[in-house]
C-alpha positions in Angstrom: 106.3 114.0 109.0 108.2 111.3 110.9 111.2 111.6 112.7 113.5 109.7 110.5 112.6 112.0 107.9 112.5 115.7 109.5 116.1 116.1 109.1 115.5 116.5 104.8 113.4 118.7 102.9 111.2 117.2 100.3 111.4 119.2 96.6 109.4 118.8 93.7 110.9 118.2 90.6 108.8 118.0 87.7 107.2 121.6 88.4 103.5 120.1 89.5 102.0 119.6 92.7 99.8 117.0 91.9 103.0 114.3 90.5 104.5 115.1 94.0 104.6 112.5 96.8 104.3 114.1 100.2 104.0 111.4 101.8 107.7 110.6 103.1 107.2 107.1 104.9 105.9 106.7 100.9 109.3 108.2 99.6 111.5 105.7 102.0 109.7 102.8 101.0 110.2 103.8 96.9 113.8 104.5 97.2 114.0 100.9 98.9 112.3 99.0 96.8 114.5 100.3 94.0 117.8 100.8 95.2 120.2 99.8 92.6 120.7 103.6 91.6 122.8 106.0 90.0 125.0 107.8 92.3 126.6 111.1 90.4 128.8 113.8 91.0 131.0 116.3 89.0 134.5 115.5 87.8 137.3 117.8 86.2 135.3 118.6 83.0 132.4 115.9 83.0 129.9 115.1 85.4 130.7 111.2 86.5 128.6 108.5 87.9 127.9 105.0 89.0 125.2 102.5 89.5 125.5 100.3 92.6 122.9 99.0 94.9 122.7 100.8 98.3 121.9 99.9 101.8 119.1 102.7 103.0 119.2 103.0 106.9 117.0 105.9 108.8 119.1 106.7 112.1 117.6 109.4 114.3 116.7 112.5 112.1 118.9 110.9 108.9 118.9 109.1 106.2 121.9 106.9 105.1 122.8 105.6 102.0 125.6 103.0 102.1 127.4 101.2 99.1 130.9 100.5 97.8 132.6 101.0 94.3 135.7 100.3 92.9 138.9 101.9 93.8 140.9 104.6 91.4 137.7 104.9 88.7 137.2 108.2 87.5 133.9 108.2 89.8 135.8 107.4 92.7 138.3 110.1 91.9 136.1 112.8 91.5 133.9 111.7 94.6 137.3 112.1 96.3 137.5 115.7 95.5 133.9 117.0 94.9 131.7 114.9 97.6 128.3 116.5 96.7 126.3 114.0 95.0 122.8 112.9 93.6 121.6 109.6 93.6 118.6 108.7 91.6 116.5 106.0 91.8 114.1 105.2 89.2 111.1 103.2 89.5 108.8 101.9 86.6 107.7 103.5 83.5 106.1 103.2 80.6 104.7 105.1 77.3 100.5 106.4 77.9 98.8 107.3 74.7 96.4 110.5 74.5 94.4 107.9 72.4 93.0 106.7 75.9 91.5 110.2 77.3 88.3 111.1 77.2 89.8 113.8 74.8 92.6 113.0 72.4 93.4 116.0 71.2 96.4 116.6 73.0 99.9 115.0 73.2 100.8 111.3 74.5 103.0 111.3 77.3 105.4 108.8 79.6 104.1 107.9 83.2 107.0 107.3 85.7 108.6 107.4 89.0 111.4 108.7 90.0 113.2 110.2 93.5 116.8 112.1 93.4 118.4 112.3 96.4 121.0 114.8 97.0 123.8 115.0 99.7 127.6 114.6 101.1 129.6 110.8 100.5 132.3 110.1 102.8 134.7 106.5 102.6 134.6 104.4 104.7 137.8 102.5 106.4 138.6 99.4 105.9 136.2 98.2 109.0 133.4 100.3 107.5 133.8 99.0 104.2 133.8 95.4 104.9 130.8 96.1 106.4 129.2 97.3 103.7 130.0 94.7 101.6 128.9 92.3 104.5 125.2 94.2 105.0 124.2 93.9 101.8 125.6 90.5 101.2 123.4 89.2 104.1 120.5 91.3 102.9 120.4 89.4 99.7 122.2 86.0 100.7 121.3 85.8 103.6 123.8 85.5 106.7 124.1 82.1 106.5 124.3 79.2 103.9 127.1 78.0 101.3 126.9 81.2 99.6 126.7 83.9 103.1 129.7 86.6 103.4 130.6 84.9 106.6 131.1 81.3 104.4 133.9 83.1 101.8 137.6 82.5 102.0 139.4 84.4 104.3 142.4 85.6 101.6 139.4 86.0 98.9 137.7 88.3 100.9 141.1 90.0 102.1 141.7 90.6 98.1 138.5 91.9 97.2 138.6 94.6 99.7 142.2 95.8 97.9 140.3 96.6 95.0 136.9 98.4 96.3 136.0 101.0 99.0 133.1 102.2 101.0 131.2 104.9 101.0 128.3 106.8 103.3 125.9 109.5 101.9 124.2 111.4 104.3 120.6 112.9 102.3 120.4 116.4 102.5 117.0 117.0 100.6 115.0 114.5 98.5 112.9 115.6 94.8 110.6 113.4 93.6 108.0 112.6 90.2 105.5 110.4 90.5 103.5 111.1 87.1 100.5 108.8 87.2 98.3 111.2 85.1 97.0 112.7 88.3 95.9 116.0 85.9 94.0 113.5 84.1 89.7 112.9 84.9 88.7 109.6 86.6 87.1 108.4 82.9 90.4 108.8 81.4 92.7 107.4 84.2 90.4 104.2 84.5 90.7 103.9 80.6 94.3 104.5 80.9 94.9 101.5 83.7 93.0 99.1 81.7 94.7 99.8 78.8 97.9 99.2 80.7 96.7 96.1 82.1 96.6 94.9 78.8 100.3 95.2 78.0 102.3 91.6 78.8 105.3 94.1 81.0 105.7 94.8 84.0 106.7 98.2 83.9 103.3 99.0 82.4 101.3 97.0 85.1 103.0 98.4 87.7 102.1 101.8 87.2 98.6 100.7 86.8 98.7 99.6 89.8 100.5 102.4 91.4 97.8 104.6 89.6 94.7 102.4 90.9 95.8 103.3 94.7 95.2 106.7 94.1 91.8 106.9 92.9 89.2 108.3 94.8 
């Protein structure tokens, strides 16, 4: 396992070995590519949550997840007092019919990918959370141009941060799915990619492809 990633333990979720990832380099890389992802906790009565893109950083033995959100919601709130959270990230999906095994007589089913992370969120300062705002701006922007953090207005930037704050979760353990009809034979995944390579979406095509790098 590599050293950025000792410091969590890897669960499975969906109760099967074979829709486990145990590759954790693998895991990282997911959680990246999809990283606009739904952070929840547990409020007064109802659980709460939010969807925010997040800055991923492996220091050392940890993983850091690194966002912002706005001030005095009900999430915000009830991070304040309950800071265990899960953040899940959801890759593509798509619908697989039991039409394309080499026997049908069984039940359709969904293909997808999914991680949840679970962990501790602290706030950030004001420093810290201009920062935030100022790492993923440059991720996406870029650091320079018309458009970069660095190019915005003084006093806009100076409001902005009145109405938002940052936040830190440090991952504590990590479940994943990644149902690519692994308990399926060769005859019927192959069918089962094709068939998905027909379909004009991406979500469809992607597993397909996801499911062609793990044939034998």
């Amino acid at each position: 396992m590599p050293e950025a990633c000792s410091a969590f333990k890897i669960i499975i979720m969906y109760k099967f070995d074979y829709y486990t990832e145990k590759d954790p380099q693998k895991i990282i890389e997911f959680i990246k590519e999809h990283n606009f992802a739904l952070v929840t906790g547990m409020g007064d009565s109802h659980p709460v949550a939010t969807q925010v893109p997040l800055g991923i950083e492996t220091t050392g033995d940890k993983i850091l997840l690194r966002g912002h959100m706005m001030r005095k919601t009900d999430h915000h709130l009830a991070f304040e007092k309950n800071n265990n959270v899960m953040v899940v990230f959801t890759g593509p999906h798509c619908f697989v019919s039991a039409a394309w095994y080499t026997n049908s007589s069984m039940g359709s089913t969904w293909n997808y990918m999914t991680v949840q992370a679970k962990g501790t969120m602290r706030f950030l300062d004001a420093r810290g959370t201009y920062n935030a705002v100022k790492e993923l701006s440059d991720n996406y922007v870029g650091a320079t141009g018309s458009a970069s953090f660095d190019s915005l207005p003084p006093e806009y930037i100076e409001g902005m941060m009145k109405g938002i704050v940052g936040f830190e979760i440090e991952v504590e353990s990590m479940e994943n799915t990644f149902k690519l009809s692994q308990n399926r034979d060769l005859e019927s995944q192959r069918n089962i990619i094709e068939e998905l390579m027909k379909r004009s979406d991406e979500h469809s095509r992607k597993i397909a492809r996801e499911m062609i790098k793990r044939l034998d």
